[in-house]
Each structure stands twice: as structure tokens, then as C-alpha cells.
N, C-alpha and C positions, 0 to 999 in steps of 0.2 A: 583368493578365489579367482579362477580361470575366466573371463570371459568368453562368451560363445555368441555369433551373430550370427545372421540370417545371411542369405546370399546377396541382400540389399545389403548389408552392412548396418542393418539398423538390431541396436543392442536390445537384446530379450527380456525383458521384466523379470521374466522366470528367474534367471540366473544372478539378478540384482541383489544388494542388499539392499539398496537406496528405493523405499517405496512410499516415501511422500516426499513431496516440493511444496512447500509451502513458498508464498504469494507475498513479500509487500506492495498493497496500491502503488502508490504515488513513483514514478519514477521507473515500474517496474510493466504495471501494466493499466495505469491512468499515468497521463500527460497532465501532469499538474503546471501552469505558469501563470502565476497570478498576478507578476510585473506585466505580463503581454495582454492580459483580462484589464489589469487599470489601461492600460494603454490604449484601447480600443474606445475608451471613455474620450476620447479627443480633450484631454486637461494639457496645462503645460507641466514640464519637465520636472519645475517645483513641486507644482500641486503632487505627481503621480509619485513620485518618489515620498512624501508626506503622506499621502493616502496608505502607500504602503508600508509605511512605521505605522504607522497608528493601527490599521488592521491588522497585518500579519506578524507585526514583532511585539504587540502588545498581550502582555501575559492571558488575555481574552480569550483570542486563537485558540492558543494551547489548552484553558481550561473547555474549552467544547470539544477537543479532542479527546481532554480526559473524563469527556462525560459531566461536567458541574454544570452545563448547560446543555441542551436537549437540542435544539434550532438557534438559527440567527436572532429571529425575534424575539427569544430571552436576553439575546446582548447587543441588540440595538439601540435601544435605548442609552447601552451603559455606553458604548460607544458615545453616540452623540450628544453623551452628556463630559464625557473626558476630553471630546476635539469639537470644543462648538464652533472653531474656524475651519473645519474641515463635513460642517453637516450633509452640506448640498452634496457633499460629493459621496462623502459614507453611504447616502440615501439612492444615489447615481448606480453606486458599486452594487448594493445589496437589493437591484431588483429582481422581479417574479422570473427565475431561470436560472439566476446569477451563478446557480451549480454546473451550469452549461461548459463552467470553464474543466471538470474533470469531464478528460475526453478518453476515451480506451488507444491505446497505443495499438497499431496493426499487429505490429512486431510482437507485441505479451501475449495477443489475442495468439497470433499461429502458435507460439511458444508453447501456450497453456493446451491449445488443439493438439499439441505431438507430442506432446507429454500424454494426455489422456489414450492414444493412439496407441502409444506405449504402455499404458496396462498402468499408469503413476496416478496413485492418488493423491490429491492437489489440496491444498488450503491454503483460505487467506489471515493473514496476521498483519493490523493496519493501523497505526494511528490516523483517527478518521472520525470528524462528528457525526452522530445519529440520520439529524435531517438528509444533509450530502449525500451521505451514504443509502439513503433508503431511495434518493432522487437519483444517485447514479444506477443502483442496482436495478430500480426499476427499468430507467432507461435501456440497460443493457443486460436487461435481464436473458437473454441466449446465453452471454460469456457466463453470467454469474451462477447459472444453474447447472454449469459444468463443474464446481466445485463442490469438495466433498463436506467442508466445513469453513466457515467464518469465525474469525474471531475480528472485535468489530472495538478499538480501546474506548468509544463515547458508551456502548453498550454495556459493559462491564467496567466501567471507572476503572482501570488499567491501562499503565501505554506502556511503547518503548522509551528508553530499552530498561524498564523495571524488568528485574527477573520470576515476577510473582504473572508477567502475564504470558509468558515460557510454559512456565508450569501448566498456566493455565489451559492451554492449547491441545499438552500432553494429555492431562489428566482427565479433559472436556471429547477428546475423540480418542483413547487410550491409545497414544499412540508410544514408539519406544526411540528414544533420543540418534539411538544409532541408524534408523532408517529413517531420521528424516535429512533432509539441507534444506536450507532459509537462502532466497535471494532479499535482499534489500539493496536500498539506492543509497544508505546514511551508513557509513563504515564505524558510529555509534551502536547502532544496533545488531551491527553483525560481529563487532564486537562483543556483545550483550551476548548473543546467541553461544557464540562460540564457548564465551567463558560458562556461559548453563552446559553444555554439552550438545548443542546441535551443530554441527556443521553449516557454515554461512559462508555466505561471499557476498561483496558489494557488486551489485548487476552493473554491466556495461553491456550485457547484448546477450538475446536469446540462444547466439553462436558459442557465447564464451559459459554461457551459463550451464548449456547441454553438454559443454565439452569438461567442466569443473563436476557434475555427475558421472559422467563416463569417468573421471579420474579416480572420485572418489572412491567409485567400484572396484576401479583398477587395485588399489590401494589395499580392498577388501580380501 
């Protein structure tokens, strides 16, 4: 298929066959850094890097991602009961805000804004616990209500990169595999993606990302 552009140079939806982009959060368009969040915590060097095995490598994490817990306050507890040399601090980590550390990245926000400009219908696909995710969305609820759908993995007990939660996305906004591309930040999942049949790339910049669509059209 020929492309055809505007005298701006910017590519016409019309002419696309690429008419959704789907969204990983983290990395893509939330600044997740949870080593710089403990760090902020004024501990020493020991402690911060301990804090962070214990919360973030601990199979915990992951199951509130996959939805087996709803909030923090379902695994607090289990926390501070697995690291009782590290309570003060788990307690330190996990106060009233502590979701403050997902921040919207400037750079995803324009990305997502010149995508919709362009006529692309957008969805998110995220591994992502319930609570977070309803504290960030609200927060930034402008960005988020420019998207056409959520898929949300605490929401639906589904993560990446399972291929059941692919399908899901498809099958949940009928969408059809060849008009979509997947940015992620975890070259796991775009893995996942691709071997399901969507088109994926691991993001490195909303530059490389818009120019990986244009290609893929090219292609078309």
C-alpha cells in the first residue's frame, strides 16, 4: 500500500492499515522507579537495596499484579510478617500516596496526544495492580480518558506476556491483530505479542515508536 501525506508531512490515518496502538504503562507512559522511591526514604545503602528484594522481587509484587490481591493492604501484613527486620521500613515505603511514585512521562503523554490527532485508536495493555492503577488513573485522569480501552492484568487475573491476555484485548474491543502494534518496555512481552500475531516493539522513544508505525504501513 502506497502511502500518501499532507503537505505537513504528517501520515493520514485514512490511508493506514495500523489503526490502534496499544499502551504498556510502565516505561512507556508511567515513569515507574521504585529504587529512587526507596531512596527518597533517607535509609542506608544496605537497608534500600533490602527493602527492595523484599518488596519488589518478592513473588507478592507480582501476585497483585495478577490480581490475587486487590490493594497493598491485603499484603501488608504478609509483608511484615516475611521481613520482620525490615517492618519499620516496609511501613516507611507503604504510606498514604506511596502510588505517587507512578508518574506520567511528558514524552508518552505528547505520543498518545499525536497519535489521537492522527485519527489512531489507542489502548492500554498493563501489568498493573487494581489499587495503583485506579490512584494513578484518577490522578491523571485527562491522559487516561483519551484512551479507547483498558486492559488492566489485577482487573482480569491475566498478565504479560500469557497469550490468553492478547486475546483478551482482541476479543474485549473486537479488534483485528493486523491493525494493531504493541509498544512495551520488556522485550518479554513484545515477544509474547508478536509470536500471538500483533506487531510489537520494545519502546525506546515516542520518535522511534511513530517512525516503527510509519514503517509498518510502509510494509503494508
Amino acid at each position: 500500500m502506497k502511502l500518501k501525506f499532507w503537505k505537513t508531512g504528517v501520515l493520514s490515518i485514512t490511508t493506514s492499515m495500523t489503526k490502534n496502538v496499544i499502551f504498556d504503562l510502565g516505561g512507556v507512559l508511567i515513569r515507574f522507579q521504585p529504587k529512587e522511591a526507596i531512596h527518597q526514604l533517607g535509609l542506608s545503602k544496605e537497608k534500600e537495596d533490602a527493602l527492595y528484594s523484599a518488596i519488589f522481587l518478592d513473588p507478592l509484587w507480582l501476585e497483585v499484579d495478577k490480581g490475587v490481591y486487590q490493594d497493598v493492604s491485603e499484603t501488608l501484613d504478609l509483608y511484615l510478617e516475611k521481613y520482620p527486620s525490615l517492618q519499620k521500613e516496609i511501613k516507611m515505603f507503604f504510606h498514604p500516596g506511596w502510588e505517587d511514585m507512578f508518574e506520567i512521562l511528558d514524552e508518552g503523554r505528547q505520543f498518545l496526544l499525536d497519535l489521537k490527532e492522527k485519527g489512531y485508536h489507542c489502548y492500554i495493555l498493563s501489568n498493573y495492580g487494581v489499587e495503583a492503577f485506579v490512584y494513578t488513573k484518577k490522578r491523571y485522569k485527562e491522559v487516561f480518558d483519551l484512551f479507547d480501552g483498558k486492559v488492566i492484568s489485577g482487573r482480569i487475573q491475566m498478565i504479560k506476556p500469557e497469550e490468553r491476555i492478547f486475546q483478551y484485548l482482541i476479543d474485549t474491543y473486537d479488534l483485528k491483530k493486523e491493525e494493531c502494534v504493541f509498544f512495551d518496555d520488556t522485550k518479554e512481552n513484545v515477544d509474547a505479542s508478536n509470536t500471538f500475531g500483533i506487531h510489537a516493539f520494545v519502546y525506546q522513544s515516542a520518535k522511534d515508536a511513530m517512525h516503527a508505525i510509519q514503517s509498518l504501513d510502509a510494509e503494508k
